[in-house]
Structure formats: C-alpha cells, structure tokens
MDAnalysis code that builds the backbone (N, CA, C; Angstrom):
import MDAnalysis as mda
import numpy as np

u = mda.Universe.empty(273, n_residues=91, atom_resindex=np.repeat(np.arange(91), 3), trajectory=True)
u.add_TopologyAttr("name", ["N", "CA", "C"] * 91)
u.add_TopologyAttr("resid", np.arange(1, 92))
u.add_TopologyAttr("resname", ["UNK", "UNK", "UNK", "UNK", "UNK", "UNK", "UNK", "UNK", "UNK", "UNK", "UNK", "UNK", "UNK", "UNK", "UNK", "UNK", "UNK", "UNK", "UNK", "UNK", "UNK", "UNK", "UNK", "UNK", "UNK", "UNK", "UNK", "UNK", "UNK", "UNK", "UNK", "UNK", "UNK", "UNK", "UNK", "UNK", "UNK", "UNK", "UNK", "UNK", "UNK", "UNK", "UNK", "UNK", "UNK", "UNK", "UNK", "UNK", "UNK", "UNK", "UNK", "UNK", "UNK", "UNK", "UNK", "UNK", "UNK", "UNK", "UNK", "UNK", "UNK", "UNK", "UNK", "UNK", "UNK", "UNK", "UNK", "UNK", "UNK", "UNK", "UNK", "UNK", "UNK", "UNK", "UNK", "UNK", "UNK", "UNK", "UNK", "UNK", "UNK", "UNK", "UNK", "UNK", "UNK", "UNK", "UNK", "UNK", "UNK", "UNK", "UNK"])
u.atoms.positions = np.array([
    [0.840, -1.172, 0.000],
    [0.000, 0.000, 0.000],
    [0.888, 1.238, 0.000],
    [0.505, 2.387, -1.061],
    [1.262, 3.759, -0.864],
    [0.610, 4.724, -0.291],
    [1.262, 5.698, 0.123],
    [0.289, 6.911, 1.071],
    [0.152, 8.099, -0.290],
    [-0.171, 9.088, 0.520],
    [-0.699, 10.243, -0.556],
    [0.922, 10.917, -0.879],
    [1.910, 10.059, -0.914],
    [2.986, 10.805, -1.494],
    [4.093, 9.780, -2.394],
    [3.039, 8.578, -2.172],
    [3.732, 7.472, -3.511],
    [4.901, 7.128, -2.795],
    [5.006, 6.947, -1.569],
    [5.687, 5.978, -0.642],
    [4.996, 4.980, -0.200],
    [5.652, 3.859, -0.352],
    [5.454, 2.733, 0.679],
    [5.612, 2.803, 2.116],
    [3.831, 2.675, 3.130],
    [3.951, 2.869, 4.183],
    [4.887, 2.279, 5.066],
    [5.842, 0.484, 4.594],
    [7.014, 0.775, 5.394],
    [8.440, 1.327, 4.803],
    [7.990, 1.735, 4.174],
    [9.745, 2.209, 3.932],
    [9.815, 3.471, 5.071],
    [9.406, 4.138, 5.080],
    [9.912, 5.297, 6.558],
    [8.881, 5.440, 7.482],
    [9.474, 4.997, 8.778],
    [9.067, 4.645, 10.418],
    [9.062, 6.118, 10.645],
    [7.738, 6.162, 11.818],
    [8.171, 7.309, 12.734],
    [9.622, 8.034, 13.172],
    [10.597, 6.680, 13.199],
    [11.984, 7.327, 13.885],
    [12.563, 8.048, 12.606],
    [12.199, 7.262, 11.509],
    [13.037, 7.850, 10.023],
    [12.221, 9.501, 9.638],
    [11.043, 9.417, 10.039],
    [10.930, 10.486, 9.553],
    [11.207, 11.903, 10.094],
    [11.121, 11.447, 11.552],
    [11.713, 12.667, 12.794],
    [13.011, 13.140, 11.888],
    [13.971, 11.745, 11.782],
    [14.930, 12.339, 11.340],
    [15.234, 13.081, 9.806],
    [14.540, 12.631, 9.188],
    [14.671, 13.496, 7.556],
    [14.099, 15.004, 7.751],
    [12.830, 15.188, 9.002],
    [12.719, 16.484, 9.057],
    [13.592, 17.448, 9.988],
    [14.134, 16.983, 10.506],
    [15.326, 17.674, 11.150],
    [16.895, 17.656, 10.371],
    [16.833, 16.422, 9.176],
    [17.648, 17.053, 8.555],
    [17.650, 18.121, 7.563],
    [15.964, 18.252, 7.248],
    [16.085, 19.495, 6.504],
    [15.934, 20.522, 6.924],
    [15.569, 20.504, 8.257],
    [15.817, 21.550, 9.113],
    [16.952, 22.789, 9.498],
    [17.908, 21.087, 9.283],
    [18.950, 22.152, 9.552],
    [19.632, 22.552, 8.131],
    [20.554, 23.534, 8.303],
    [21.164, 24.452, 7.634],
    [22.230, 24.168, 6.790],
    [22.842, 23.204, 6.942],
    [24.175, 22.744, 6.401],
    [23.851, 21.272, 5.857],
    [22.822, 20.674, 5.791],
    [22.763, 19.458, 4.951],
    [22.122, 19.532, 3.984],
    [22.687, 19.034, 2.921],
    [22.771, 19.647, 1.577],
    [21.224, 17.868, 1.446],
    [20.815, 18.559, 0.579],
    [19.384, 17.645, -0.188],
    [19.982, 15.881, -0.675],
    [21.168, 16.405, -1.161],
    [22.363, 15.357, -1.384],
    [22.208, 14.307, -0.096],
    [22.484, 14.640, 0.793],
    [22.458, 13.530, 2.083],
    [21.310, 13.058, 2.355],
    [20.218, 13.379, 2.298],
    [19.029, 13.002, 2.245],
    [18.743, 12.131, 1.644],
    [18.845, 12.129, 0.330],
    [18.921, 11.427, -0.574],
    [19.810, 10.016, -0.552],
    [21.047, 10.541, -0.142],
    [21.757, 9.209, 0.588],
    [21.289, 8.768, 1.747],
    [20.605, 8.860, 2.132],
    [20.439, 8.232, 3.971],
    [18.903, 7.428, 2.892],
    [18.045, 8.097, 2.178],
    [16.499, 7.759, 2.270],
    [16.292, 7.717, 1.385],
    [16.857, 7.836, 0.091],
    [16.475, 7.460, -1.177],
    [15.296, 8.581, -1.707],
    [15.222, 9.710, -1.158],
    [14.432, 10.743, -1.272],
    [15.196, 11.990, -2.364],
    [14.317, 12.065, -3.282],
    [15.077, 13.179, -4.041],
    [14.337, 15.000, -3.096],
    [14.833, 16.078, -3.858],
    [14.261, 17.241, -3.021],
    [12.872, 17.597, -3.423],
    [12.181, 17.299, -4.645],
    [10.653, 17.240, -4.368],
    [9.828, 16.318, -3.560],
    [10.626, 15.088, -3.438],
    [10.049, 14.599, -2.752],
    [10.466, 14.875, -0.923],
    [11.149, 15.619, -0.886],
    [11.301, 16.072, 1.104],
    [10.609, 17.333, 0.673],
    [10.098, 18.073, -0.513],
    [9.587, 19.099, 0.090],
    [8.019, 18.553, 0.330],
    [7.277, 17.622, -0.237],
    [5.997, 16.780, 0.183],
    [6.020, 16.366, 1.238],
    [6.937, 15.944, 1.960],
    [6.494, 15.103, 3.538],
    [6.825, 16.447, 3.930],
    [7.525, 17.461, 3.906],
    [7.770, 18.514, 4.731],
    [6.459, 19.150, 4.718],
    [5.721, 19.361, 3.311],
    [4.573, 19.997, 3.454],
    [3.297, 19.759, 4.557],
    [3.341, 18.293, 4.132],
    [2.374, 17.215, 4.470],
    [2.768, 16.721, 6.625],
    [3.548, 17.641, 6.874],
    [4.628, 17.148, 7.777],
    [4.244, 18.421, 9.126],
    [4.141, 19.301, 8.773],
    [4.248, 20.776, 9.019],
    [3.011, 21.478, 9.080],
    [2.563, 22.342, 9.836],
    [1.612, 23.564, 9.546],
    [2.388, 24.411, 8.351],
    [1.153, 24.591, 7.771],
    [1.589, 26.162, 6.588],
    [2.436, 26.725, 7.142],
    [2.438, 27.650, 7.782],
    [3.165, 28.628, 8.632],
    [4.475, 28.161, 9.071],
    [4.928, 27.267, 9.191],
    [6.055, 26.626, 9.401],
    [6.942, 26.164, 8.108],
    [5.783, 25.603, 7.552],
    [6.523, 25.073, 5.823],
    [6.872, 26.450, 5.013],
    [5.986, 27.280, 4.801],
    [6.488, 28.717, 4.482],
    [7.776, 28.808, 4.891],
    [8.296, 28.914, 6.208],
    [8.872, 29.896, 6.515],
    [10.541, 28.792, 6.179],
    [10.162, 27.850, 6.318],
    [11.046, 26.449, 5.845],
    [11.606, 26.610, 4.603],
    [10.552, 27.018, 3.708],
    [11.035, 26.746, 1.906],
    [11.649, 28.388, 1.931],
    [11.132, 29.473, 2.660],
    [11.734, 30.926, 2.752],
    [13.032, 30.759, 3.034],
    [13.323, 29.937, 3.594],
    [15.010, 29.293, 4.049],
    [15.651, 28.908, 3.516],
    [15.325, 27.470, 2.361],
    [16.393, 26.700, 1.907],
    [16.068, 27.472, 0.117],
    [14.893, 27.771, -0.126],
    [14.545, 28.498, -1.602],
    [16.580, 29.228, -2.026],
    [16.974, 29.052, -2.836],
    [18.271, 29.253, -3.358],
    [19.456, 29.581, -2.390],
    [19.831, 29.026, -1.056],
    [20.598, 28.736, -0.350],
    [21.256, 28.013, -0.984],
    [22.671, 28.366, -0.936],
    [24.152, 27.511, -1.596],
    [24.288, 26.523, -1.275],
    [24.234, 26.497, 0.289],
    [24.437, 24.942, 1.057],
    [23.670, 23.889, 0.927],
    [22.139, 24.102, 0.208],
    [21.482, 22.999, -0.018],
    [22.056, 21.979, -0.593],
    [22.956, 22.463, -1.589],
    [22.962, 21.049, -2.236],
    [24.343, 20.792, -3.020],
    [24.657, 20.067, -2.882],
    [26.508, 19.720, -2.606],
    [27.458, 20.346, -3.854],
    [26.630, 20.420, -5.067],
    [27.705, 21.012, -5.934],
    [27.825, 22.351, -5.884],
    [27.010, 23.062, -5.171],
    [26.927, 24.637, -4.918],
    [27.866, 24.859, -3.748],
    [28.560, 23.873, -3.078],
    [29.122, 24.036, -1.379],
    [30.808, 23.966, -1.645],
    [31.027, 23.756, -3.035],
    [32.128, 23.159, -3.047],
    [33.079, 21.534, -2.772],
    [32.344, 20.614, -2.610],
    [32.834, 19.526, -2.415],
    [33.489, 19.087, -4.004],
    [34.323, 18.615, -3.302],
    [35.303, 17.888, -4.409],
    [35.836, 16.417, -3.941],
    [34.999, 15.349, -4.813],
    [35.146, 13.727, -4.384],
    [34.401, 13.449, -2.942],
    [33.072, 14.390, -2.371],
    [32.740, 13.673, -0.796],
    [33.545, 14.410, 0.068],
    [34.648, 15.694, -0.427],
    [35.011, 16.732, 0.305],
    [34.621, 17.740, 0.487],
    [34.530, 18.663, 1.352],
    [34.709, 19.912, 1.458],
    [36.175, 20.555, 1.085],
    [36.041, 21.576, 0.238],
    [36.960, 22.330, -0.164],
    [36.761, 23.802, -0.214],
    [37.130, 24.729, 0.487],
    [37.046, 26.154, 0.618],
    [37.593, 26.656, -0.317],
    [36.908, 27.732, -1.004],
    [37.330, 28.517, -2.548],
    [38.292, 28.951, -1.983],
    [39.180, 29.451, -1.106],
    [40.120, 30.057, -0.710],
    [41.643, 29.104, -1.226],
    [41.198, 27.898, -0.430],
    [42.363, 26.446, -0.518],
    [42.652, 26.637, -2.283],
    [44.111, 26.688, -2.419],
    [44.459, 26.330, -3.367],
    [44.331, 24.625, -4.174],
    [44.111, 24.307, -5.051],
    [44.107, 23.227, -5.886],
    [45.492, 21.963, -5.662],
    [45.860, 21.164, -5.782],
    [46.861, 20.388, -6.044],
    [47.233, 20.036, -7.463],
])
C-alpha cells in the first residue's frame, strides 16, 4: 500500500521520519544527504515537509532553503565527498 505521497507505508518509520525532518531543518545538509540516507530526491522532502508541518512553518522552511548555496553539494564546493574552501588552493 502507498500513502498520498507514492511511498510505501514501510519504507519510513516514525523514527526515520523525525529524522529526515530535522535534517532538513537544519542548515548545512545539503538535499544530497538526504537522498543518501532515504532514497528521497528534493521534491520529494519538500511533500512530507509539506504534508509534515503547519503552513506557517513550511512557508517559513522553503523561505530558508529556496536558493541557499548549502542545499545542495555542488553549490558548497565539495570535491570527491570533500569539502573544499574557494580560498584552498588546488593540487
């Protein structure tokens, strides 16, 4: 059986989902990890976030990550699963 977001009701538990919304919560995890931990692309965390959340909260959520650099790993600078600061010279 799928729910109203074309997931399978067991693929994510109460504990999994606490945690995918606190990882998009926070500030520095790029959509990228998400995706690795849950097999979730970013339309699909912005649906459980919707579906997850009062309006008023999801607003102010997407007002946050809406074109933030850090969302998502090729905008942050990683190079190979690194972090690399534009400053650091190259090898």
């Amino acid at each position: 059986m799928t729910d109203d977001l074309g997931m399978k009701d067991e693929m994510i538990n109460p504990e999994d989902l606490d945690r995918l919304i606190e990882m998009a919560w926070e500030d520095r995890t790029p959509f990228e990890a998400i995706e690795a931990q849950f097999g979730l692309k970013e339309n699909k965390v912005r649906q459980i976030m919707r579906s997850s959340m009062k309006a008023s909260s999801f607003k102010m959520w997407r007002k946050r990550v809406t074109g933030r650099k850090t969302r998502h790993i090729a905008k942050r600078g990683y190079v190979f699963g690194r972090f690399r600061s534009a400053m650091q010279r190259t090898r």
